[in-house]
C-alpha positions as CSV (number, residue, x, y, z in Angstrom):
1,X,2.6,-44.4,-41.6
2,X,3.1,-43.9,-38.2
3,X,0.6,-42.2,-35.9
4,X,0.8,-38.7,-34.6
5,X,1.0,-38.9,-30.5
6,X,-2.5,-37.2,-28.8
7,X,-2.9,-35.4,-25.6
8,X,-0.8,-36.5,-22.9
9,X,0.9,-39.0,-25.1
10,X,5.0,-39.0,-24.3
11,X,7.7,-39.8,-26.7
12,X,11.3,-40.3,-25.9
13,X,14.5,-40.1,-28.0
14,X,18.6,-39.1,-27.8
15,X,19.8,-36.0,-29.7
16,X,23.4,-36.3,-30.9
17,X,25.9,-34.1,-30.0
18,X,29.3,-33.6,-32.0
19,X,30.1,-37.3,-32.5
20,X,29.1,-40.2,-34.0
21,X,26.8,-42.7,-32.4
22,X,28.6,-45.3,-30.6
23,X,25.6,-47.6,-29.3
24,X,22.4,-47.3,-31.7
25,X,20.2,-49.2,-28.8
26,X,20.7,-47.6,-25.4
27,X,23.2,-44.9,-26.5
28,X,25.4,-45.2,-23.9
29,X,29.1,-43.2,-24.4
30,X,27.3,-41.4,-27.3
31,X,27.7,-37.1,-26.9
32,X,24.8,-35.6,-26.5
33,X,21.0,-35.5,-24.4
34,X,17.8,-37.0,-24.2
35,X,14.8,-35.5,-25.4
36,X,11.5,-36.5,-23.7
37,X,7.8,-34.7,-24.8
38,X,4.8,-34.0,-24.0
39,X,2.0,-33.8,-26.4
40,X,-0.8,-31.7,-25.1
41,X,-2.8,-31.3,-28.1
42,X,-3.3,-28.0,-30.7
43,X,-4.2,-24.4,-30.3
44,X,-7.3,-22.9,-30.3
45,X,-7.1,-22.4,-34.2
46,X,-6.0,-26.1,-34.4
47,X,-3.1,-25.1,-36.6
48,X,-0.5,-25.5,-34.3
49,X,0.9,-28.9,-31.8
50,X,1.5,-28.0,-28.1
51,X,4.1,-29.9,-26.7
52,X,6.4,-29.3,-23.6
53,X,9.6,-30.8,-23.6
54,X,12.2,-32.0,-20.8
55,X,15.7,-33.0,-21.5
56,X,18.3,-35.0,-19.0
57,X,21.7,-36.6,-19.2
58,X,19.8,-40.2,-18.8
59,X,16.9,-41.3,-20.4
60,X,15.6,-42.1,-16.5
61,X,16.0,-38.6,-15.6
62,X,14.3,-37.7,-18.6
63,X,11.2,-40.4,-18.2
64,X,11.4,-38.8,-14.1
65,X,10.7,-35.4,-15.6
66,X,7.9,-36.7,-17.5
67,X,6.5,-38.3,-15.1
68,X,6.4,-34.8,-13.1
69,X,4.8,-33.3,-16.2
70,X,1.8,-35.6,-16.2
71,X,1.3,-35.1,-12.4
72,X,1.0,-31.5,-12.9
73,X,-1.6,-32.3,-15.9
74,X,-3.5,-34.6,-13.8
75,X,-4.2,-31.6,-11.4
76,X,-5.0,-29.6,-14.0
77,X,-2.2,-27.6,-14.3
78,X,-1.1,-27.1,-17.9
79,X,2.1,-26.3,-18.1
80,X,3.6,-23.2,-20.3
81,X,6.8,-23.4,-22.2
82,X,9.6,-22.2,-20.1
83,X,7.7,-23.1,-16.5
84,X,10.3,-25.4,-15.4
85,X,12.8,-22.8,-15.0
86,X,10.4,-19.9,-13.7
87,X,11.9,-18.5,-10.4
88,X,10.1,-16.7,-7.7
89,X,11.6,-13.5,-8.5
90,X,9.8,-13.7,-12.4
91,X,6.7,-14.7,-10.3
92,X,6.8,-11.1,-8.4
93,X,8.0,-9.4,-11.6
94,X,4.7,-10.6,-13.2
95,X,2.3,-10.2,-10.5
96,X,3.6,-6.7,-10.1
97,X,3.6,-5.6,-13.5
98,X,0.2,-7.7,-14.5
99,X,-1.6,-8.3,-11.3
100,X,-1.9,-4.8,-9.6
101,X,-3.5,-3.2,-12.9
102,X,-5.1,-0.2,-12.2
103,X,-3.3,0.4,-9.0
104,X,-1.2,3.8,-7.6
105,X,2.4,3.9,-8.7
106,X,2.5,4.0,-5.0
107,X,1.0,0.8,-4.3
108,X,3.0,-1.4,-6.6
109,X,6.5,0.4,-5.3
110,X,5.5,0.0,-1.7
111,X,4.9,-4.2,-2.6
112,X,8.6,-4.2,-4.4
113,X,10.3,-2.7,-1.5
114,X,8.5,-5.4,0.9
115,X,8.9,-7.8,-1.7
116,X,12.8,-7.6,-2.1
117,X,13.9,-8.4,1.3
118,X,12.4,-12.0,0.4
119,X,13.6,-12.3,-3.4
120,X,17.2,-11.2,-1.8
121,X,16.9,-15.1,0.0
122,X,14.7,-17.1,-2.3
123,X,14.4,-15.1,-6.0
124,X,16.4,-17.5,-7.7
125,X,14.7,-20.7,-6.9
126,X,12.6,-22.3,-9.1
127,X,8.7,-21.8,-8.4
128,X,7.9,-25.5,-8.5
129,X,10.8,-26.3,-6.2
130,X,9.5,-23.6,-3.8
131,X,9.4,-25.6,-0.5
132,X,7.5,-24.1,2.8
133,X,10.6,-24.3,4.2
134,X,12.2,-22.0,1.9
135,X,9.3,-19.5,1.8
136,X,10.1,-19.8,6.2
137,X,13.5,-19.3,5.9
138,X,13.3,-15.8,4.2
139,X,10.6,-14.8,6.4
140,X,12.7,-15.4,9.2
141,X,15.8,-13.5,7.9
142,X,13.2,-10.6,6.8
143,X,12.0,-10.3,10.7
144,X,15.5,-9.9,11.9
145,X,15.5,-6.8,10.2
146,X,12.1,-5.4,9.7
147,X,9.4,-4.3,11.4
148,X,6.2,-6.9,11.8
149,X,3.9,-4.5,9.6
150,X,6.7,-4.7,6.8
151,X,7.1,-8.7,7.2
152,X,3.4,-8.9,6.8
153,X,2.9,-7.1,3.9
154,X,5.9,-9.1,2.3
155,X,4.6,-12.3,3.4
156,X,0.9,-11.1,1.7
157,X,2.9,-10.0,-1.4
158,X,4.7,-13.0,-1.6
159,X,1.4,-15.2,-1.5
160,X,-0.5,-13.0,-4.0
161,X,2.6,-13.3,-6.6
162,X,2.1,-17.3,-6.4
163,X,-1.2,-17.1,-6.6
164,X,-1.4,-15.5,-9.7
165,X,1.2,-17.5,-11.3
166,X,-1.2,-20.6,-10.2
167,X,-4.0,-18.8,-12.2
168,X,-1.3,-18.9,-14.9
169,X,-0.8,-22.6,-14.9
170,X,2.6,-22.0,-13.3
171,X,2.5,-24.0,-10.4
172,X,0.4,-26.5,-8.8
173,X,-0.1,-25.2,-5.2
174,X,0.8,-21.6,-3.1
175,X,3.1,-23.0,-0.5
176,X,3.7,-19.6,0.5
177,X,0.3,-19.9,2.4
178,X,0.9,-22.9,4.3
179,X,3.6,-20.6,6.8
180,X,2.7,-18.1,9.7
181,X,3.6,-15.1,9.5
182,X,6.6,-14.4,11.8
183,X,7.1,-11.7,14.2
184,X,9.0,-8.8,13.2
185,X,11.1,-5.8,15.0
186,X,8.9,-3.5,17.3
187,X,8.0,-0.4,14.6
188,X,7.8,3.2,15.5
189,X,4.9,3.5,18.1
190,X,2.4,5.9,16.7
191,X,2.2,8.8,19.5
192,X,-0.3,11.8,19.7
193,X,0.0,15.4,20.7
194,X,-1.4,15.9,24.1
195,X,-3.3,19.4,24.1
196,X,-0.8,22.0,25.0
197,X,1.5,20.6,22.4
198,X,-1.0,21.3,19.9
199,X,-2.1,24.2,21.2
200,X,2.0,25.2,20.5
201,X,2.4,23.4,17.1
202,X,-0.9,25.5,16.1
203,X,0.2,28.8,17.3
204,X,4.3,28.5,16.1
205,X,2.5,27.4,12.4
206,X,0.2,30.8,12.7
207,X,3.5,33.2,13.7
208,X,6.3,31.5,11.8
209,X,7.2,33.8,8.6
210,X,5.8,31.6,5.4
211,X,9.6,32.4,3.5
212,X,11.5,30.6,6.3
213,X,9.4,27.1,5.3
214,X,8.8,28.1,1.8
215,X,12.4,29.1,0.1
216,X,10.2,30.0,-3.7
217,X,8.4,33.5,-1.0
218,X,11.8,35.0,-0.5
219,X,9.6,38.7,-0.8
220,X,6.6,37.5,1.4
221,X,6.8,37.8,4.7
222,X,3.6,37.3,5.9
223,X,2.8,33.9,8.6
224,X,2.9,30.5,7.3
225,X,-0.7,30.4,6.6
226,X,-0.5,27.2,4.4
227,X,0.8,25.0,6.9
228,X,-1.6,26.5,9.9
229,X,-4.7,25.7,7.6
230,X,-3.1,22.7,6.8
231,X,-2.3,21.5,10.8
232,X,-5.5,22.9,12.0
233,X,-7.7,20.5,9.7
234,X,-5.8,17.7,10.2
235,X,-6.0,18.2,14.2
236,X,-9.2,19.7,14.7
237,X,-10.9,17.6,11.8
238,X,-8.9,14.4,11.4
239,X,-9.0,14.4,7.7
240,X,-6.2,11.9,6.5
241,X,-2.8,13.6,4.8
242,X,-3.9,12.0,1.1
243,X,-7.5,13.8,2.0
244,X,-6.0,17.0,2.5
245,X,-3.5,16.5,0.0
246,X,-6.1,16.6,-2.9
247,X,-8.9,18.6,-1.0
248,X,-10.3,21.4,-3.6
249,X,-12.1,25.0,-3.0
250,X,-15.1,23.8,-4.2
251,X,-15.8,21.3,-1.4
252,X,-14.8,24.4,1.3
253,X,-17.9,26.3,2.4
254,X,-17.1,28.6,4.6
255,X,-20.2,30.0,5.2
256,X,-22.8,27.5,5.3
257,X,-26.7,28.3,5.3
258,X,-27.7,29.6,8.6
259,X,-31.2,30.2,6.9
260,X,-31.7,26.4,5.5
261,X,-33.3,23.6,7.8
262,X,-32.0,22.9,9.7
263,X,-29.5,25.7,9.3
264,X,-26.0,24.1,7.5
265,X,-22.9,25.2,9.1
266,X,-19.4,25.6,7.4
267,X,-17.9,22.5,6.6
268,X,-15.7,20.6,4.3
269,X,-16.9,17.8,1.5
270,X,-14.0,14.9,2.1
271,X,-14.7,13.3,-1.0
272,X,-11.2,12.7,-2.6
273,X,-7.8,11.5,-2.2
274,X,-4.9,11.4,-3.6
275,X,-5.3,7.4,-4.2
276,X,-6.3,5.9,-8.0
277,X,-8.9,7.7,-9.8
278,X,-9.4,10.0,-6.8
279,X,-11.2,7.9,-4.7
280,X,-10.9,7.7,-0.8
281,X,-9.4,5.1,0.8
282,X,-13.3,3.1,1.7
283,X,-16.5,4.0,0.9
284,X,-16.9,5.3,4.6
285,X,-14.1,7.7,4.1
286,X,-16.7,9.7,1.9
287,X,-18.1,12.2,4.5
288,X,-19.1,15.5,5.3
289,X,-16.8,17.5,8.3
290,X,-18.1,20.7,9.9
291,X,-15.3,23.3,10.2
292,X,-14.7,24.7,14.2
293,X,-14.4,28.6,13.9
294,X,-10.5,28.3,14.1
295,X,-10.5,26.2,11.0
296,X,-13.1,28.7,9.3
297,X,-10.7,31.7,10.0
298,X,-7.7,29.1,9.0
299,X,-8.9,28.7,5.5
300,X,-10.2,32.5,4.8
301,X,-6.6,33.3,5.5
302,X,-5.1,31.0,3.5
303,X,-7.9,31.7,0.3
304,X,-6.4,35.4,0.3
305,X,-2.5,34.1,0.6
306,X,-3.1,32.1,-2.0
307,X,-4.8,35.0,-4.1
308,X,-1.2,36.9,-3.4
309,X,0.5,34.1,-4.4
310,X,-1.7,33.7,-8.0
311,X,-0.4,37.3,-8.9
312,X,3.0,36.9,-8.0
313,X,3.1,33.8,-10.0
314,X,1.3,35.6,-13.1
315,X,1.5,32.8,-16.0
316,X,3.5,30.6,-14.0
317,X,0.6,30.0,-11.6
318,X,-0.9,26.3,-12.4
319,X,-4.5,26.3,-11.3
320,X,-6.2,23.0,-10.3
321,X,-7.9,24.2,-7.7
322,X,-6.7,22.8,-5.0
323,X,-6.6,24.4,-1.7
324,X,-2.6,23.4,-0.2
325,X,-0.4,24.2,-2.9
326,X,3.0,25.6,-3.9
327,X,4.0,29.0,-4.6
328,X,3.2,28.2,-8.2
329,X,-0.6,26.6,-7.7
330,X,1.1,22.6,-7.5
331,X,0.1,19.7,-5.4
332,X,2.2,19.6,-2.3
333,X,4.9,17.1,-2.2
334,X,4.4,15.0,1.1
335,X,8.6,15.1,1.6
336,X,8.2,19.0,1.8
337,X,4.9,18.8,3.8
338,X,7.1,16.7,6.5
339,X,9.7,19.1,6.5
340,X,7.9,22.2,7.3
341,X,5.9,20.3,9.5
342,X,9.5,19.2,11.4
343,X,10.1,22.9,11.8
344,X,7.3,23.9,13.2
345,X,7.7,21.8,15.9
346,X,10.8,22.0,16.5
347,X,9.8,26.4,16.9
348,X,6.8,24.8,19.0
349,X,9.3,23.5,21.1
350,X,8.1,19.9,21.2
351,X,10.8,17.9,19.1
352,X,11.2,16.8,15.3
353,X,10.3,13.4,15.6
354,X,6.5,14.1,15.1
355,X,5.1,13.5,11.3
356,X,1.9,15.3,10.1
357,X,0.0,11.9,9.8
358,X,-0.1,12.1,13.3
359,X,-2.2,15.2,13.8
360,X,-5.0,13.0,13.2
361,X,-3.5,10.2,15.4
362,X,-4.1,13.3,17.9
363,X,-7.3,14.2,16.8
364,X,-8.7,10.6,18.0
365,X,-6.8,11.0,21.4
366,X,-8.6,14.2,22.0
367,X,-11.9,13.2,20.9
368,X,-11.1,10.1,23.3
369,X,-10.3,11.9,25.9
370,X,-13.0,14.7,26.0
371,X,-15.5,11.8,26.1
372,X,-16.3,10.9,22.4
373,X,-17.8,7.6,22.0
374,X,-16.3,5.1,20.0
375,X,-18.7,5.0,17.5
376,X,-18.9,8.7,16.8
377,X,-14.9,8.9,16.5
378,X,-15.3,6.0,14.0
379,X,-17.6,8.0,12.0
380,X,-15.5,11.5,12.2
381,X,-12.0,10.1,10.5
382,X,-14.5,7.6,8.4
383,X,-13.4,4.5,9.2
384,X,-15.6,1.5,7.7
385,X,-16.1,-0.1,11.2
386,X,-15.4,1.0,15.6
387,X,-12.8,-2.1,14.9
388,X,-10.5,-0.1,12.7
389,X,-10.6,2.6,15.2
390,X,-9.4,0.6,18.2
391,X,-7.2,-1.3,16.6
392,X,-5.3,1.3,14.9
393,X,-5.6,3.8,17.2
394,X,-5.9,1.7,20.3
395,X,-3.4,3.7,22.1
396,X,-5.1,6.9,21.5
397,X,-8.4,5.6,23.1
398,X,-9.5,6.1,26.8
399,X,-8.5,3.6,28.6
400,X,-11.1,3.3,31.0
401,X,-14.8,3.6,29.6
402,X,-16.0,5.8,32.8
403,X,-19.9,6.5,31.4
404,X,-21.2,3.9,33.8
405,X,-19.7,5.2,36.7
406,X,-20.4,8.5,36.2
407,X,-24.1,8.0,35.6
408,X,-25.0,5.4,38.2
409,X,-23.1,8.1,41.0
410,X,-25.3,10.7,39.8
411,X,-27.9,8.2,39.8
412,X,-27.4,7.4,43.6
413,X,-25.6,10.1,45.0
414,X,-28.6,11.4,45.2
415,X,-30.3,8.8,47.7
């Protein structure tokens, strides 16, 4: 009886085809393929063989792909049924759908969209054929078209969706990280308000009727005191737009504890965001914010439109608490946020091209300019590190650090 083949073993034979076998020996002129397998031993409940197979016109091509199977094995790749033809694009599709578990809708959509641009070039090749070259290639066509931020996070998507089909046994190496990253199309600059625009974009926010940015208040006519609360804590606070997107009353206090000590003044609890389970963006980002008096008065006027707002709605009002919401008591869509926002400047006289993430682009600049230090603006928009701050926001910054100078003349100027 003949013995069954162990791990690693091969075995070799011709599967006919519609026709009767013309050489019984080498099988040449006969229809049909070779077979070549793989044994690599039994499942875990030893009840069943695992074997990966290979098939070729010749029985060379066939012993060639067999040989490819055992180099793979000798590097301790194990490899699944089916991983011969797995193509980048099913790579992405699983790292998307299995590696970002637990992560925002938000996130996995954004790494599609950068993803595509790159499975539009090289989605159809086969993973284990996936040559540095290639993975170049659409990299290259990508940064004719995109901006360097986008080819970055597509070349980071692309080496993350190998690696996890590594961790799958899908292919041996992540060629993927063996190219640079190449240089994309200058993006939109990031630009801040200087102060007279803001002073403008804060005071066309407090007069502008609310019905002319909010369609659903045909009846009210009363300022748009939504979107001045909303514009004067992102510029005078620099609270990020997914911070003040999920910002509730109960982390408002308005009126502090003058009679505590030290005495607490009014300020704002930034401890949530729109991101997964609510959390902010780093640990850092948890913080504490007192409220200027123009923020203060901001948000009483906006706690007693929305109280108007809760009886006009009646049953249709949707209470979550939150403080920037819809006629109805909703979380604010960002798209309508940006669009009120765009009208209000464009009343204020400075342009449309402005977007509210940039209220606290202009928050830094201010700070910067009134002589904040680095350190202390790092710690006001809660960034984990001063190197966040300057490099994001290195155009915001002084330019010339001038605390030196001014101490050392006052210093001197006196001898």
């Amino acid at each position: 009886m003949a013995r069954r083949r162990g791990w690693g073993e091969d075995s070799i034979h011709f599967e006919h085809r519609g026709g009767p076998c013309r050489d019984p020996e080498r099988h040449n002129g006969c229809p049909g393929v070779w077979r070549g397998a793989v044994s690599l031993g039994y499942s875990p409940d030893g009840q069943h063989r695992i074997r990966r197979k290979v098939s070729g016109k010749t029985k060379t091509a066939v012993k060639d792909r067999l040989k490819a199977l055992h180099a793979n094995l000798d590097t301790g790749i194990t490899p699944k049924a089916g991983y011969s033809a797995y193509t980048v694009r099913q790579a992405a599709e699983d790292w998307l759908k299995e590696g970002l578990d637990g992560r925002a809708a938000k996130t996995i959509k954004k790494n599609e969209n950068v993803l595509e641009p790159i499975l539009t070039v090289i989605g159809a090749r086969k993973l284990r054929q996936l040559s540095a070259a290639d993975v170049r290639q659409a990299l290259s066509k990508m940064a004719a078209e995109y901006s360097s931020a986008a080819v970055t996070m597509g070349h980071l998507a692309l080496k993350r969706s190998i690696r996890h089909a590594e961790a799958n046994d899908l292919v041996s190496r992540n060629v993927a990280t063996l190219v640079n990253t190449p240089k994309g199309q200058d993006g939109r600059p990031s630009k801040s308000l200087t102060l007279e625009q803001a002073i403008a974009v804060i005071t066309a926010a407090k007069t502008l009727p609310a019905m002319e940015l909010r369609p659903g208040l045909k009846d009210v006519r009363r300022p748009a005191t939504l979107m001045h609360a909303y514009i004067v804590l992102s510029l005078l606070a620099g609270v990020r737009t997914e911070e003040a997107k999920a910002l509730r009353w109960e982390h408002v206090h308005l009126d502090g504890d003058p009679d505590a000590e030290p005495a607490i003044p009014p300020h704002v609890a930034v401890w949530r965001s729109v991101r997964a389970h609510g959390e902010t963006k780093t640990e850092r980002s948890r913080r504490t914010l007192g409220l200027p008096q123009m923020a203060v008065e901001a948000f009483r006027a906006l706690r007693e439109s929305q109280a108007d707002e809760r009886l006009l709605a009646g049953e249709g009002w949707q209470d979550g608490g939150l403080v920037f919401t819809t006629h109805l008591g909703t979380a604010l869509d960002a798209g309508n946020v940006r669009k009120m926002f765009k009208r209000i400047c464009r009343v204020a006289a400075i342009g449309d091209s402005w977007t509210p993430r940039e209220l606290r682009t202009s928050f830094v600049s201010l700070m910067s300019h009134h002589g904040v230090s680095i350190e202390e603006i790092a710690r006001l928009v809660g960034h984990a590190s001063t190197r966040t701050t300057e490099v994001v926001y290195r155009r915001e910054l002084r330019p010339v650090i001038t605390t030196g100078a001014e101490i050392m003349d006052e210093v001197f100027g006196r001898n």
